[in-house]
N, C-alpha and C positions, 0 to 999 in steps of 0.2 A: 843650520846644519841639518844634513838629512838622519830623520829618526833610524834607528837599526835595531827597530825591532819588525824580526820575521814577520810577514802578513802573504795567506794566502789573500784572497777574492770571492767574494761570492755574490754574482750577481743576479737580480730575482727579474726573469723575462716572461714568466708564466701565466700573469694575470691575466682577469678577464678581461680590461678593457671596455667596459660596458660603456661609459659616460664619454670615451674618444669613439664609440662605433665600429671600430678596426683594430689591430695588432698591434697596440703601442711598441713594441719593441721592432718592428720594422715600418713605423712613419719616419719618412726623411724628413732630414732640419741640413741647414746650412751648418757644415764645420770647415775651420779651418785651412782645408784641403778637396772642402767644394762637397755638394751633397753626400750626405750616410745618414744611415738609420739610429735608430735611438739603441737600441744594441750594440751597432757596431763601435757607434761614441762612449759607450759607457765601458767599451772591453777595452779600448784604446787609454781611456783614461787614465782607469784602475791597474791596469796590465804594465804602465809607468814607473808604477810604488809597487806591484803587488805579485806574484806569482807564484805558483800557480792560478789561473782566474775559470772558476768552475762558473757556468750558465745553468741555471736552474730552467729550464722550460717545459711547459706543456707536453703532454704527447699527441704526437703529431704535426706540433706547431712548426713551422715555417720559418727558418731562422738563414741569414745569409753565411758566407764560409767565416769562420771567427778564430782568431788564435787562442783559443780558449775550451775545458773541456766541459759539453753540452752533457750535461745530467738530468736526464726524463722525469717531470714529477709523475706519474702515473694517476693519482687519485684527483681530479678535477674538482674546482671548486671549493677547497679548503682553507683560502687564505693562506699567508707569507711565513705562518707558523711552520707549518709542517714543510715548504719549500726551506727556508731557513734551517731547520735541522737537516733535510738532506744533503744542502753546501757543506754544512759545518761536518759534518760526519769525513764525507767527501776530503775537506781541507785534511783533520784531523788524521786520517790515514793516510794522508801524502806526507806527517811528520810537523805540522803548524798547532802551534799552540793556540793560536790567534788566528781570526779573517776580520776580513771590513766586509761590509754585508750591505749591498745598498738595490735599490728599486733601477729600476730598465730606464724609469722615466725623470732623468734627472741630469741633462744637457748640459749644465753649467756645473756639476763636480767637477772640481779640483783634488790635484793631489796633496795639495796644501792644508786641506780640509783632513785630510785620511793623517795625516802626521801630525795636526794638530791634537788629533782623536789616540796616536802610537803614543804620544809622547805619554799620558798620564797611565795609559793600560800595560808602557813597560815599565814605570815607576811605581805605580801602586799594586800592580799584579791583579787589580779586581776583575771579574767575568766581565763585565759590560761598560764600554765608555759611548755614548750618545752626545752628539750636537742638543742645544738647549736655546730656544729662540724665544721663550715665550713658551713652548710648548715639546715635546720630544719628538726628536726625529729617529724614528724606529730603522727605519729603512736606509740608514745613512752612519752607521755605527759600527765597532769592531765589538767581537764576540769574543772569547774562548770558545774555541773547539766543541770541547769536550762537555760545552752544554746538551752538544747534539739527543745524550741520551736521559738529561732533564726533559727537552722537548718530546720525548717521543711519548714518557711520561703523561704530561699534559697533551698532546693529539692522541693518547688513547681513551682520557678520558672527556673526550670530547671539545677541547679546550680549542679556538683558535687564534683568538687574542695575542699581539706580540707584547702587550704589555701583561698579561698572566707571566710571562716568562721573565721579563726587566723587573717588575715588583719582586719576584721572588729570589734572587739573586743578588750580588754585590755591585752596585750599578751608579758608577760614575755619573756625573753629568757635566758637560763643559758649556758654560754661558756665554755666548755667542752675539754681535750684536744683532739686532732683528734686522728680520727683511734680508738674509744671508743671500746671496747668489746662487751658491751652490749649494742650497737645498732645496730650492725652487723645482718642483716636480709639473708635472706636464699630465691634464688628465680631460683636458678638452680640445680641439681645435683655437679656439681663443687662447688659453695657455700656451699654442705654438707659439700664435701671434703673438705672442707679448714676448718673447725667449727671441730678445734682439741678438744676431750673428756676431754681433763684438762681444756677446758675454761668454758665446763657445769657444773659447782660446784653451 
């Protein structure tokens, strides 16, 4: 059964990209329906389960047409902390108590993942549920809103860390078997390679 609880989107396209060389959010992969970029797959995904789906981006960056609304991080180079609160603000004031919060680079989410993650953040009511493989997956998790203005909190006092924010909150975690599919992130060339076209369905 599909989960029913309300989720905006928020997807982080802003990084830097350093260790791909180029704009991970517009490197093409094979999907489904034949070449898209890494943006365009992840708006398509999440936009399934999720809507509103807010694009957290760069200013100035270079994004293809998206059914989604593009929100300018302005301050360059601060890490997913402070993009993250600007989605969540964003979600927050369109009326979501909740978003799923996930990185650009990340071709094999499913929305099966994102309901696995609904299912316990609308039964327990805690600020944060995160996938759990071994390790946490920050960028692949549902928020409360209304942490936005915990975050700002911590990005004024210098903090960028997305776990200063998970530590200090009520934070779920669901254990996962390893080796997930759909957490499999993309941050080299080789990473493409290995992200076979049957697992982008």
């Amino acid at each position: 059964m599909t989960n029913s609880l309300p989720l905006a989107a928020v997807v982080l396209a802003g990084g830097e990209s350093r260790r791909m060389g180029r704009d991970k959010a517009t490197v093409t992969i094979d999907g489904p329906s034949g070449p898209t970029t890494l943006v365009e797959r992840a708006v398509s995904v999440v936009g399934q389960r999720c809507a509103p789906v807010f694009v957290v981006a760069a200013a100035g960056q270079q994004l293809p047409e998206l059914p989604a609304v593009i929100l300018r991080d302005e301050v360059w180079g601060k890490g997913p902390l402070l993009a993250t609160g600007r989605g969540l603000a964003a979600a927050a004031e369109a009326g979501f108590d909740y978003a799923f919060v996930c990185a650009v680079d990340m071709p094999a989410m499913t929305t099966a993942l994102i309901d696995t993650l609904a299912g316990p953040a609308q039964r327990l009511g805690v600020d944060v549920v995160l996938p759990w493989d071994g390790r946490d997956h920050y960028l692949a998790g549902i928020y409360r809103t209304a942490l936005f203005g915990q975050i700002a909190g911590l990005t004024d006092a210098g903090e960028r860390s997305m776990r200063a924010l998970v530590g200090g909150v009520d934070t779920q975690r669901i254990v996962l078997p390893d080796q997930q599919p759909a957490l499999a992130n993309v941050n080299t060339s080789d990473d493409l390679d290995a992200v076979a076209p049957p697992r982008l369905v």
